[in-house]
N, C-alpha and C positions, 0 to 999 in steps of 0.2 A: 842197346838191345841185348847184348850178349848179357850185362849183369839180370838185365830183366827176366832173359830164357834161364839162368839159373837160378832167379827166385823166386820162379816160381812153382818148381819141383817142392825146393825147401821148404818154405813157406805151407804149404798143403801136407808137408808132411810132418811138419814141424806145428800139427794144429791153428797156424795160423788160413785156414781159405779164405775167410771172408777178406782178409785183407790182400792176400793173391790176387784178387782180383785191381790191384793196383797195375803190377809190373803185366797182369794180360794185356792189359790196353794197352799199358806202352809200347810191350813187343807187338801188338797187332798194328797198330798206329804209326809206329816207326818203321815194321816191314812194308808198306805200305806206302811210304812215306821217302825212305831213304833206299831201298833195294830193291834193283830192277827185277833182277830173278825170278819168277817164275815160281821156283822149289821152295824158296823160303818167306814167300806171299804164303802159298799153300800151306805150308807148316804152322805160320802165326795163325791161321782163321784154324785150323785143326785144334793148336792150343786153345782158342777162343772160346771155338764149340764144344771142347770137353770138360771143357771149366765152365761156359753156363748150362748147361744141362741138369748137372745138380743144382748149379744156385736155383733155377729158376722152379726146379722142381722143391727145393726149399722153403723158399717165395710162396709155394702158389698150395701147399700143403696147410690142412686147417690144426695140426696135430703135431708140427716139425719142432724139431729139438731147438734147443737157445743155440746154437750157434750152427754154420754149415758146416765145421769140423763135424760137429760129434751126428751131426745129420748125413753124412755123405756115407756112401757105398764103400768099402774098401778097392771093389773093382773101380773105378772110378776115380779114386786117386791113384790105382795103378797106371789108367790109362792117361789120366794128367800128366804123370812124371813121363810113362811113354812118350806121349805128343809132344811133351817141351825137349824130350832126349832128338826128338826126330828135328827140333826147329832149330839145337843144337850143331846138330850134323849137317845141315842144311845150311847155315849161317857160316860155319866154318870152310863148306866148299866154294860159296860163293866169293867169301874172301879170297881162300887159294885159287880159286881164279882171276882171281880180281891181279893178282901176285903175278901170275905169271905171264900175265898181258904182256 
């Protein structure tokens, strides 16, 4: 989950989005799946919802660019890397928790 929360800042920033949306799933699927928490359920669907928003707006546009790189908002990939820095933060306290049981 952790490599996934960090590729998928990179990834969106690094022009690849459409393929971001690989490691979304994983981190949503995995937090989901593997972490009780609470904080870091919440962080993966944030990441989720901030990443389809443009694809879907993408998608459903009769006019949208060849790729959801050069289609997406700048604000939008700011709020991507956001949401993945929060899911970051989140994943990492839940371990330190986990630690000091």
């Amino acid at each position: 989950m952790t490599v996934s929360a960090w590729a998928i800042p990179l990834m969106v920033v690094g022009q690849f989005a459409l393929l971001a949306g690989f490691p979304v799933v994983l981190a949503l699927v995995g937090a989901f799946r593997r972490v009780a928490d609470r904080a870091v359920r919440r962080a993966a669907a944030l990441v989720a919802v901030t990443f389809a928003i443009p694809l879907v707006v993408w998608l459903t546009r009769p006019d949208g660019a060849q790729s959801l790189s050069k289609d997406m908002h700048p604000g939008f990939t700011g709020l991507i890397v956001a949401a993945s820095a929060v899911f970051l933060v989140a994943l990492h306290r839940a371990r330190r928790s986990l630690r000091e049981r």
